[in-house]
C-alpha positions in Angstrom: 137.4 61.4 115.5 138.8 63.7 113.4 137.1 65.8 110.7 139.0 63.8 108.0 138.2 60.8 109.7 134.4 60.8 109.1 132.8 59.1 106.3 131.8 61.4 103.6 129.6 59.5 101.5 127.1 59.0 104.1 127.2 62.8 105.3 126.6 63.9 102.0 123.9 61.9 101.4 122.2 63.0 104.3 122.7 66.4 103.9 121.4 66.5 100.2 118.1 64.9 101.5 117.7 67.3 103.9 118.6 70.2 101.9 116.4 68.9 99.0 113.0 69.4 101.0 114.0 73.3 101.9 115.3 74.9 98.5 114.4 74.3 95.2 116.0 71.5 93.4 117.8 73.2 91.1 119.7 74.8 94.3 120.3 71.5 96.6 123.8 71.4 94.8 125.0 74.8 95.2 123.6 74.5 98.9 125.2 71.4 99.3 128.3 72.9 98.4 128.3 75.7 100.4 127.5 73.7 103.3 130.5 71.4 102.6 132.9 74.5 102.5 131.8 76.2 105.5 132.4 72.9 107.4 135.5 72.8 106.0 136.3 76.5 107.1 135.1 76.2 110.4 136.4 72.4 111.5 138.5 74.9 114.3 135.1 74.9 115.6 134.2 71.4 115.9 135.1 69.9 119.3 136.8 65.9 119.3 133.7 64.7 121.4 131.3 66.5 119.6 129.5 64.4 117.2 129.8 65.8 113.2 126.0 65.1 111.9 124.2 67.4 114.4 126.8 70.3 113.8 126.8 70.0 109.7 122.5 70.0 110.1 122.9 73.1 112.0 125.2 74.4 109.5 122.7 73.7 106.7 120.3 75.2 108.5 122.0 78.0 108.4 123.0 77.9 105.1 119.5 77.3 104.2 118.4 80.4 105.6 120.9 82.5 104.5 119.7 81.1 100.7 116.3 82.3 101.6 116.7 85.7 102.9 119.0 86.3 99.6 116.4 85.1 97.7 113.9 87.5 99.7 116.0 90.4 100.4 116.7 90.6 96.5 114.1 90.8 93.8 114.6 89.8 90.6 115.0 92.5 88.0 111.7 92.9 86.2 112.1 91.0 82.6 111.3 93.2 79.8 110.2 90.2 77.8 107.6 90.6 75.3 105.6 88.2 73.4 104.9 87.5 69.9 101.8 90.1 69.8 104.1 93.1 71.4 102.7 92.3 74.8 104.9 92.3 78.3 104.4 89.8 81.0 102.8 92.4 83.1 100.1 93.3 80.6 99.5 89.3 80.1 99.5 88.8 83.6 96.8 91.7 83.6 94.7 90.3 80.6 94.3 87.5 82.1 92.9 88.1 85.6 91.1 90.4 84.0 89.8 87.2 82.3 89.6 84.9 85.0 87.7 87.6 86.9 85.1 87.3 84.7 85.0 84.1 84.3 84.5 83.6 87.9 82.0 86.4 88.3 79.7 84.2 85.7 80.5 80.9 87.0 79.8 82.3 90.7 76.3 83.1 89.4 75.9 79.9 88.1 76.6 77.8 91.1 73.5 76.1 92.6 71.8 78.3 95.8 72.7 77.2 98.6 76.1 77.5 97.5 76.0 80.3 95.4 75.3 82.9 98.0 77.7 82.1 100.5 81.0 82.2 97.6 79.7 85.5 96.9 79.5 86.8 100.3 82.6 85.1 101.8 84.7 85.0 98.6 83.8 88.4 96.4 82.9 90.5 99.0 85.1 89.9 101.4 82.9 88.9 104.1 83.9 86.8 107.7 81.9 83.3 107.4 80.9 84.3 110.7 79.2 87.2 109.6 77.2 85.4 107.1 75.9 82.8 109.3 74.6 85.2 111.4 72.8 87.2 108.9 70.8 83.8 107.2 70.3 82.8 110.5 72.2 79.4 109.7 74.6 77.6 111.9 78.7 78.6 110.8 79.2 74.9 110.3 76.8 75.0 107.4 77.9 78.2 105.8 81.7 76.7 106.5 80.6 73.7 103.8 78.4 75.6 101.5 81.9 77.7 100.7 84.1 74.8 100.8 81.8 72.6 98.6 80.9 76.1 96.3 85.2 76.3 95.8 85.1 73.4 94.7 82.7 73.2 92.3 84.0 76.5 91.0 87.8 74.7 90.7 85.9 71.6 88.9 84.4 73.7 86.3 87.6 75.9 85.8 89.6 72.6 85.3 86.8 71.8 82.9 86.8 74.9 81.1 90.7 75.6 81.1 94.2 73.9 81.0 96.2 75.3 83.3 100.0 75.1 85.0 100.7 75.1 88.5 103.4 75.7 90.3 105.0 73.4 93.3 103.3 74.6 95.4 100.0 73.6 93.7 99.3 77.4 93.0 98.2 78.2 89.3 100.9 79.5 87.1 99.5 80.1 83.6 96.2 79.4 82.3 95.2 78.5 78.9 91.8 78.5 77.4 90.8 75.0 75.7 89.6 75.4 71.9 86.1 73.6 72.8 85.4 75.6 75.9 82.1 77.0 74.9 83.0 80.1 77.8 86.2 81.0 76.5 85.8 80.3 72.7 84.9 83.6 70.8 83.6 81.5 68.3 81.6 79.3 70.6 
């Protein structure tokens, strides 16, 4: 079967899904398209008995990739942007860890015992769960949930405390302090 000969609809389709779980959506089209013309260009390539699906996936993959290492291999210029107070992104960026370092310096103190130890060990100074276990003499299973169970009381209370944005990949993006947040309220 010929390249014309295929049905379009149902390769497109398939290849949208599949390119919609690699790039970001805002990309899937241009992807998409770029897919389509390098088919297109390189049906010389396609051999009659060959089936078409398997060699337009590995031509999204490839196109795929290539997105990705542009994406890598090029930075984006850093924005100049400044906010209402004469501030750049970098010095906001910079206020607030600043910010949320302190906040979790506090909040790390606050934690219950058993937990609090091990999150400052493993988490603030950097040391191998492993290590700490050893030196309290406790089994690395233990110290393993102390820090799991400490994180997560520290991410309850900073979900408590802040409002914040994440990004798809559940990562934070912004944080803003809420009004009634007796921590971050100078007036509170």
């Amino acid at each position: 079967m010929s390249l014309e000969q295929h049905p379009w609809t149902s390769i497109t389709g398939d290849l949208r899904r599949y390119i919609a779980r690699r790039v970001p959506a805002a990309e899937v089209e241009d992807v998409v398209q770029d897919v389509l013309l390098r088919v297109v260009a390189s049906k010389d390539a396609l051999a009659e008995d060959r089936p078409l699906a398997p060699w337009v996936r590995t031509v999204a993959r490839n196109a795929v990739i290539d997105r990705h290492r542009k994406r890598s291999a090029s930075p984006p210029p850093p924005d100049p942007a400044v906010d209402a107070e004469g501030l750049t992104i970098e010095a906001q960026s910079e206020a607030q860890r600043a910010l949320l370092g302190i906040w979790l310096r506090v909040t790390v103190d606050e934690l219950p015992e058993p937990y609090r130890e091990a999150v400052h060990r493993v988490d603030v100074l950097g040391e191998a769960q492993s290590d700490v276990a050893d030196a309290l003499q406790l089994p690395y299973s233990t110290i393993k949930s102390r820090v799991q169970r400490g994180r997560a009381k520290l991410r309850d209370s900073f979900f408590r405390c802040c409002d914040a944005e994440l990004d798809a990949r559940g990562r934070i993006d912004s944080v803003r302090s809420r009004q009634d947040c007796p921590c971050c309220d100078p007036q509170g």
